[in-house]
C-alpha positions in Angstrom: 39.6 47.9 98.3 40.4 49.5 101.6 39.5 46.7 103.6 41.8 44.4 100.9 44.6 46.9 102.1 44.0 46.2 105.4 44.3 42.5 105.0 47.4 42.9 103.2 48.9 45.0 106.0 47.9 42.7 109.4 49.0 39.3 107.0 52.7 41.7 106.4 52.8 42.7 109.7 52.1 39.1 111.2 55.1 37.9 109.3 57.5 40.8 110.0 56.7 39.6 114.1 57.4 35.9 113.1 60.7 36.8 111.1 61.8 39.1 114.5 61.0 36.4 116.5 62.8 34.2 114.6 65.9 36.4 114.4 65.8 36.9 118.2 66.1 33.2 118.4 69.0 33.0 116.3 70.5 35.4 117.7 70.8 34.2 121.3 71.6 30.9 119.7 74.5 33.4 118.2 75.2 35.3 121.6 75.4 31.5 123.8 77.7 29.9 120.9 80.4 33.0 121.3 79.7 32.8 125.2 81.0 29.2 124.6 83.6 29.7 122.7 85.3 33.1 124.6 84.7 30.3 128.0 86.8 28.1 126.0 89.5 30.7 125.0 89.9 32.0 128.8 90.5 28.5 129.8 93.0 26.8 127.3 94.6 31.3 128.2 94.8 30.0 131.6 96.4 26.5 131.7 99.3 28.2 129.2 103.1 28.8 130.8 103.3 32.6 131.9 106.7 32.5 130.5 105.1 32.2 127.0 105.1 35.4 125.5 103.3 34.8 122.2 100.8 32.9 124.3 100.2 36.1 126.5 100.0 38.1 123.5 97.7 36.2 121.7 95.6 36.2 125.3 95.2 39.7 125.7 94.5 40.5 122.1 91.3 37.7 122.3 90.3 39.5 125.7 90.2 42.9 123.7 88.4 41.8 121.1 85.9 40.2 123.5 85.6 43.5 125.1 85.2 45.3 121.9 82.3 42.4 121.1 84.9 41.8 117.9 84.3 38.4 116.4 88.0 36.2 116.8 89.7 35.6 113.8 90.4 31.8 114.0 86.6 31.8 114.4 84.0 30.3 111.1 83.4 32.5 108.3 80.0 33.5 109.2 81.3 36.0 112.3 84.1 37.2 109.7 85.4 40.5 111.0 84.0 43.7 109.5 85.9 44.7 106.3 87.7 48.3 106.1 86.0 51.5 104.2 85.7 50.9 100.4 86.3 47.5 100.0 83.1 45.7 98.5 81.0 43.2 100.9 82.0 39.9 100.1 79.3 36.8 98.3 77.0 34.9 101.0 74.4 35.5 103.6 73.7 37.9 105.8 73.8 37.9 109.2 70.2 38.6 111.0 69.8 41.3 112.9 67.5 43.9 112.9 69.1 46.9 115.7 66.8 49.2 117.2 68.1 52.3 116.1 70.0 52.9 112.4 74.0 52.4 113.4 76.0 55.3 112.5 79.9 55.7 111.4 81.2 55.1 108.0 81.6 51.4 108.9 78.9 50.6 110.5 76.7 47.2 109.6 73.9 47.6 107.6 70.4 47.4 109.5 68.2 44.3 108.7 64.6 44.8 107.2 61.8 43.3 109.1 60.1 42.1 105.9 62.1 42.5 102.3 61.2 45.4 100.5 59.3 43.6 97.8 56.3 43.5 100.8 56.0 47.5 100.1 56.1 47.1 96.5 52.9 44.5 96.7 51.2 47.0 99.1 52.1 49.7 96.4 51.3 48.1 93.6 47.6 47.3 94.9 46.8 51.1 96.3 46.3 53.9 94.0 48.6 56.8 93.9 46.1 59.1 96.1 45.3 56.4 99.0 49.1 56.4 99.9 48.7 59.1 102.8 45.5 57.5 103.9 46.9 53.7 104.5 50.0 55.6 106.4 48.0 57.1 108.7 45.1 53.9 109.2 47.7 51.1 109.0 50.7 51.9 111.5 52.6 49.0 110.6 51.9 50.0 106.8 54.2 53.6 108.0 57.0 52.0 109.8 57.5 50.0 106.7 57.8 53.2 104.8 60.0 54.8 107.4 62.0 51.7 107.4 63.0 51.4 103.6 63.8 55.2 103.6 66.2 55.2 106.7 67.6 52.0 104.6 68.0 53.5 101.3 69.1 56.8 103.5 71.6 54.5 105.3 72.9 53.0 102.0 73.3 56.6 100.1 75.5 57.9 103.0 78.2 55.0 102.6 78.4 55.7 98.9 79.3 58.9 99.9 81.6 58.2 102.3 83.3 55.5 100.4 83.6 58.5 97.5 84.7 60.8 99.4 87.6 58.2 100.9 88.7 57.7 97.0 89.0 61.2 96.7 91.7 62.3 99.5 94.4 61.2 97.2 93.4 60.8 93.8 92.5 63.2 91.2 90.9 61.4 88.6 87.5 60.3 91.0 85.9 58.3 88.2 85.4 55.3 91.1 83.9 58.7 93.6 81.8 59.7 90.7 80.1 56.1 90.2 79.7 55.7 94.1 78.0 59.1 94.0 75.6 58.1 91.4 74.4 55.3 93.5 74.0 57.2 96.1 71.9 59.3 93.9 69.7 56.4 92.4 69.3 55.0 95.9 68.3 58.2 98.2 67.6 61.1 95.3 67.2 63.5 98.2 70.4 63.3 99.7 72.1 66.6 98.6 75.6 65.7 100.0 76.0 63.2 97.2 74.3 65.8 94.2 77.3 68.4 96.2 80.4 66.0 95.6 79.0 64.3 92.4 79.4 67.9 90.5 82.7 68.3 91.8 84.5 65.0 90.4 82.8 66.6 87.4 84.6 69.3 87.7 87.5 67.9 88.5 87.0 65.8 85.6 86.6 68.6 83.3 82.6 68.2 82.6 81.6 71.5 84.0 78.2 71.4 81.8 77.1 68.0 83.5 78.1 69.4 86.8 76.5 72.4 86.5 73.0 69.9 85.6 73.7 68.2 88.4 74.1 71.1 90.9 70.3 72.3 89.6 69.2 68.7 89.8 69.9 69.4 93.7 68.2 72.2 93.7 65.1 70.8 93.2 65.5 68.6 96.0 64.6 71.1 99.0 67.9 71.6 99.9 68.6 73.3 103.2 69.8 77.2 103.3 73.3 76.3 103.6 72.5 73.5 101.2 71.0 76.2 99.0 73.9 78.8 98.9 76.6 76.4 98.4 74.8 74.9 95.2 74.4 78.2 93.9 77.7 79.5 94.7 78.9 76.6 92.9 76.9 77.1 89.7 78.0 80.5 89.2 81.7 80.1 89.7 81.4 77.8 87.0 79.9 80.1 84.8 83.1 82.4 85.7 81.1 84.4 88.1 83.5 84.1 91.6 82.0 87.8 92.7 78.7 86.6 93.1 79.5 83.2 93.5 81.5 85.0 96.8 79.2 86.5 98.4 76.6 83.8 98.6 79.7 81.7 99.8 80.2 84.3 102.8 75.9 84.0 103.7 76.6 80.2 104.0 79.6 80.7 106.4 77.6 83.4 108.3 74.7 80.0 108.9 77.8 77.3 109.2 81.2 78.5 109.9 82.5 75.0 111.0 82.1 73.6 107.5 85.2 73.5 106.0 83.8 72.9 102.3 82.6 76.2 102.2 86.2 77.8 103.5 87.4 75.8 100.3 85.0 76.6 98.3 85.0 80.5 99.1 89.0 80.2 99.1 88.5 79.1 95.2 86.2 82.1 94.3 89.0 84.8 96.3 91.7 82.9 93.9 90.1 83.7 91.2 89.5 86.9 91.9 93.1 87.7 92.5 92.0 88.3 96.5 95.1 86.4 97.5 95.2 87.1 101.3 92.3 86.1 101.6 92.3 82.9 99.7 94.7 81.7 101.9 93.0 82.3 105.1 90.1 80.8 103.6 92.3 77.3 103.0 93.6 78.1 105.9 90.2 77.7 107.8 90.4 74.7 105.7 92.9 72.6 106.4 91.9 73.6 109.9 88.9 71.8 109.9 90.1 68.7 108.3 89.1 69.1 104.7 89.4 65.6 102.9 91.3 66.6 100.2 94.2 68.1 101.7 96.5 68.0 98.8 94.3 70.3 96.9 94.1 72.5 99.6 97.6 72.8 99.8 98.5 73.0 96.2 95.9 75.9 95.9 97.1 77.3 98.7 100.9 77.3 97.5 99.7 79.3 94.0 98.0 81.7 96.3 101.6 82.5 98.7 103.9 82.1 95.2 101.2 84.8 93.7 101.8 86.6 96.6 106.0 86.1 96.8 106.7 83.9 99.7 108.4 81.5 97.6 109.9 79.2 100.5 106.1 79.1 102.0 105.1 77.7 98.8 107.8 75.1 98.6 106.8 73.8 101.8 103.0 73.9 100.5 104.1 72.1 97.3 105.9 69.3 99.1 103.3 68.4 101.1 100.9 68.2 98.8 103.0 66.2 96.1 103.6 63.6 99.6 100.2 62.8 99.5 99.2 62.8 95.8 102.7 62.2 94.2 101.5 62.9 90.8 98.8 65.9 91.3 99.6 67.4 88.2 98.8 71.0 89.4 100.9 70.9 92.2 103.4 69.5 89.8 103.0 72.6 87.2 102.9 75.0 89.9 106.5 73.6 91.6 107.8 73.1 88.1 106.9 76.9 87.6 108.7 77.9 90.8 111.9 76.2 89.9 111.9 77.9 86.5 111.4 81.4 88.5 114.5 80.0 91.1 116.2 78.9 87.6 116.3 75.1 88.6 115.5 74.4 84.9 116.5 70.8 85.7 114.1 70.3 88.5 111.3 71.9 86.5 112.2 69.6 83.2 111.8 66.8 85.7 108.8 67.7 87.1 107.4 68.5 83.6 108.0 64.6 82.3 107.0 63.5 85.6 103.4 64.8 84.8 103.5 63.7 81.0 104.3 60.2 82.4 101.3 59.7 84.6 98.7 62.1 83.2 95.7 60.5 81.9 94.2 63.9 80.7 95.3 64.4 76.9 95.1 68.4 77.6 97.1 68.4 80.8 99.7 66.1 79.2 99.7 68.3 75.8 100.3 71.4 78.4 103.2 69.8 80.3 105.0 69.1 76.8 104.7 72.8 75.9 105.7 74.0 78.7 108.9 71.4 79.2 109.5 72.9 75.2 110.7 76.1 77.2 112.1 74.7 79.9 115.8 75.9 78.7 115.2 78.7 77.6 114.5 77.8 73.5 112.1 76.2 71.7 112.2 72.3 71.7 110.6 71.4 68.1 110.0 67.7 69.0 107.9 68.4 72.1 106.0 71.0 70.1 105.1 68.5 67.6 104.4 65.5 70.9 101.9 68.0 72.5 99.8 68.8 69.6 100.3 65.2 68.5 98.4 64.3 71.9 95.9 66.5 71.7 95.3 68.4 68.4 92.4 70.5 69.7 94.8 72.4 72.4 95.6 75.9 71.8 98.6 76.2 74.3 101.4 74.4 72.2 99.8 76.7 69.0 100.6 79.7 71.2 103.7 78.5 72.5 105.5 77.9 68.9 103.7 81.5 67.8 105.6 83.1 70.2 108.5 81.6 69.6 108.3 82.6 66.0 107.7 86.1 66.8 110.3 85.9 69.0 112.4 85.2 66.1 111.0 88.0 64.6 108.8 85.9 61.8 105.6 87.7 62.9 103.6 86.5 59.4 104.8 82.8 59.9 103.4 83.3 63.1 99.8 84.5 62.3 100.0 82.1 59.3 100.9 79.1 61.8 97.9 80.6 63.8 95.1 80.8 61.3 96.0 77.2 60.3 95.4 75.8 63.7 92.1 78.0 64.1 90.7 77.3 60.5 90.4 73.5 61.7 88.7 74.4 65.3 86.3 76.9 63.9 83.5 75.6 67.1 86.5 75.1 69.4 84.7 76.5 73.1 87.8 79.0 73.4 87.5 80.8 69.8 87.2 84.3 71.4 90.4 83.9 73.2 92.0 82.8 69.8 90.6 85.5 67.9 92.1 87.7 71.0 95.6 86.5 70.4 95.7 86.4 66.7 94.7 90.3 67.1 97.2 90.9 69.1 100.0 89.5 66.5 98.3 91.5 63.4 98.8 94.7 65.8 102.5 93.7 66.2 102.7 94.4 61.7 100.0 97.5 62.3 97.3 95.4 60.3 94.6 97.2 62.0 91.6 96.7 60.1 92.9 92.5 60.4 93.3 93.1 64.2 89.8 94.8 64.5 88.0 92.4 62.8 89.8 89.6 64.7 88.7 91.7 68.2 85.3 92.0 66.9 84.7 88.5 66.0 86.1 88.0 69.7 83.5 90.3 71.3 80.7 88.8 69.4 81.5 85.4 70.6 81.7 86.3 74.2 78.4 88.1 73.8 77.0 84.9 72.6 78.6 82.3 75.6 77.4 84.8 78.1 73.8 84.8 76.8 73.8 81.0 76.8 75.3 80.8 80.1 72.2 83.1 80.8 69.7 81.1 79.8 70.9 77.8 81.2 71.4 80.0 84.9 67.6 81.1 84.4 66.6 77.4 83.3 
C-alpha cells in the first residue's frame, strides 16, 4: 500500500513539473508578445505630431500602464484588465501562472495550482485516515500539495470576506455579505474573521439565535485570544449581558488596541449600559481607525451625544451618517426623534415616511407608522391601523393606541384593546414585557390583585428566558 502511495505521489509530482514547465513556456511566450506590442506602441507614440494632445495623452497613459505591468485596453480579451472588488469573474479560461508566493490585497489574482485539486482527492481517497501524517512527512511533494490547496482555499475565504465586508459599508440589509460569508465558511472553516462578520449581518438582520450558533461554531475553531474574547463578548451581549460582555471587550483591547471592531463593539456594550461618555470615545476610537461601517458608527454615536444633550453634535452625526446610507432607518428614527424634541414635526413626519418607503423590515416599517401616528401631537387612526396591518405580531402600535386611549381617559378600553392583542400572541418572545405594561394600566383603576397577577406572570417568564439563555451559554 505504501509503496502504491509512493507511486501515486512521484507519477503527481512528475506532472505538476511538466505542467510548470509548460506554463513557464507560455508565459515568456506571454511576456515577448506584450514586449512586442509596448515596442509597437512607443513607436507609432513617436512618429505622432507633438501638437496632438489626445495623442500625448493617450501616450503617457500606455507608458503608465506599461510601468504598472497593466495590460492595454485596446489589447485581446485574454490580458483583460483586472475587474474592481465585488464584481464576479467573468466565463473563460484562466490565465497560467503559478506565482511564488500567495499575492495579497483584496484584488489580487488568484494563485494557479500546480496540479488540480482532484490529484489530492485520488491520493486521499487511496490512504486511510491514519497514514495521512505519515505520507506528509515521507512524500514532500505529497505536503506541498496539501499546503498548497490550503493557502488556496485560505486565499479564496479572505476575498469572500473582503467582498462582504465591501457590501456592508453602506447597506444595512447584508443578505449578499451574509452569502459571501458563508462561502467563506464552506471553503476555509477555520477562518474566524468570516464566523466574526457572518453573526453580525445576523444580527443586523435580526436572527440573533443563528448568530449566536454561529459565534460558538467559531469557537470551536481555535480561535486566537483576541479571537476568543471578542466571540464571547459578542455572545453575551446578545443574551442582554453588556456588563460582562464589557469587560472581556476591555481584555481584548488590553492584547489589540489598534482594532477598531473591538472600539465598536465595546462602544455598543457602554450604550447599552447607559455609560454614554464613554460610548462615544469608544466610536470615537472607531471612526479613528477606519471602521468599515462608518454610518453606523456615526448614527450610534449621535444617540449616544443626543442622550447626552448636545443636540447640534448629533445633527452633524446624523447627517453624515444619512450621506452615506440615505435610508439607514436608525439614523432616520433617531433624527426624526430629534426634530420632534426641536418641534420640527414636519421634518420628523418626513423622515418617518421616508423610512416606511424604503424599509424592507415589516417591524421597522410597523414602528415608523406608529411613531409618524404621533407625529402632531394626536393620534392618527389610519396609521394605527397601516402599522399593525404590516405586521400584526408588533406590540409598539398596540401600546401606542393604549396610551392614547388612556390618555383620553378610557383606561378599560385600553386594557380591553390590550388583552385582545396579547390573547392572539400568547408565545410572542416579548410576553413578559406585555404582561409588564398591561399591569401597569390595571394599577392606573387600582385592580391590584389583576396587576399582580399580570407582574407575576411577567417574572415567571423572564425566569424561564434567562434559564434557556443559560443553558444555550453553557452548551
Amino acid at each position: 500500500f505504501f509503496f502504491g502511495c509512493c507511486l501515486l505521489l512521484a507519477c503527481a509530482s512528475r506532472s505538476m513539473e511538466k505542467q510548470q514547465m509548460q506554463m513557464q513556456k507560455a508565459q515568456a511566450h506571454k511576456d515577448r508578445q506584450r514586449a512586442k506590442q509596448r515596442n509597437k506602441r512607443k513607436r507609432d507614440a513617436e512618429s505622432q505630431s507633438s501638437s496632438d494632445a489626445c495623442a500625448i495623452s493617450q501616450s503617457k497613459r500606455t507608458q503608465a500602464m506599461d510601468a504598472l505591468d497593466l495590460p492595454h485596453p485596446l489589447s485581446s480579451s485574454q490580458d483583460a484588465p483586472p475587474k474592481p472588488v465585488g464584481v464576479p469573474a467573468p466565463a473563460g479560461p484562466a490565465r497560467p501562472r503559478a506565482p511564488a508566493t500567495l499575492p495579497r490585497g483584496p484584488t489580487a489574482r488568484a494563485p494557479a495550482l500546480a496540479r488540480p485539486v482532484e490529484v489530492s482527492c485520488l491520493i486521499f481517497s487511496f490512504a486511510p485516515v491514519d497514514s495521512f501524517g505519515s505520507i506528509a512527512l515521507v512524500c514532500k511533494a505529497w505536503a506541498r500539495l496539501v499546503v498548497q490547496v490550503l493557502r488556496l482555499n485560505k486565499w479564496k475565504a479572505e476575498q469572500y470576506v473582503q467582498q462582504g465586508l465591501v457590501c456592508m459599508k453602506t447597506s444595512n440589509c447584508p443578505w449578499d455579505s451574509l452569502r459571501l460569508f458563508s462561502r467563506a465558511i464552506t471553503v476555509y472553516p477555520r477562518l474566524i474573521e468570516a464566523y466574526f462578520w457572518g453573526a453580525k449581518a445576523l444580527f443586523i438582520l435580526n436572527y440573533g439565535a443563528a448568530a449566536v450558533q454561529v459565534l460558538q461554531g467559531a469557537l470551536r475553531q481555535q480561535p486566537s485570544a483576541v479571537e476568543a474574547l471578542k466571540l464571547r463578548a459578542c455572545v453575551l451581549y446578545a443574551n442582554d449581558n453588556n456588563q460582562c460582555a464589557s469587560r472581556l471587550l476591555e481584555d481584548a483591547l488590553a492584547l489589540a488596541p489598534h482594532d477598531a471592531s473591538i472600539h465598536f463593539e465595546l462602544g455598543f456594550c457602554y450604550q447599552g449600559l447607559q455609560q454614554f461618555e464613554r460610548a462615544i470615545e469608544c466610536y470615537s476610537n472607531a471612526l479613528r481607525l477606519n471602521y468599515h461601517r462608518t454610518f453606523v458608527v456615526l448614527s450610534n454615536r449621535a444617540n449616544c451625544l443626543f442622550g447626552n444633550n448636545r443636540v447640534a453634535e448629533a445633527l452633524q452625526d446624523l447627517k453624515a451618517s444619512l450621506q452615506i446610507s440615505p435610508h439607514y432607518h436608525l439614523a432616520l428614527r433617531l433624527r426624526a426623534d430629534v426634530n420632534r424634541y426641536l418641534g420640527d414635526e414636519p421634518a420628523a413626519y418626513q423622515d418617518y415616511t421616508t423610512i416606511i418607503e424604503h424599509a424592507t423590515d415589516a417591524k421597522v416599517k410597523s414602528d415608523a407608522y406608529s411613531s409618524r401616528a404621533f407625529c402632531y401631537g394626536f393620534m392618527d387612526e389610519d396609521d394605527i391601523e397601516r402599522a399593525r396591518a404590516v405586521d400584526p405580531t408588533n406590540f409598539e402600535p398596540v401600546q401606542c393606541k393604549a396610551k392614547a386611549l388612556v390618555g383620553d381617559g378610557r383606561v378599560a378600553a385600553a386594557i380591553d384593546h390590550v388583552t385582545q392583542w396579547m390573547a392572539s400572541n400568547e408565545t410572542h418572545k416579548d410576553l413578559a414585557r406585555h404582561c409588564v405594561f398591561r399591569g401597569e394600566l390595571y394599577a392606573i383603576v387600582f385592580d391590584w390583585e389583576a396587576s399582580t397577577r399580570d407582574y407575576e406572570q411577567a417574572l415567571a417568564t423572564l425566569k424561564r428566558t434567562l434559564l434557556q439563555k443559560s443553558e444555550a451559554l453553557l452548551r
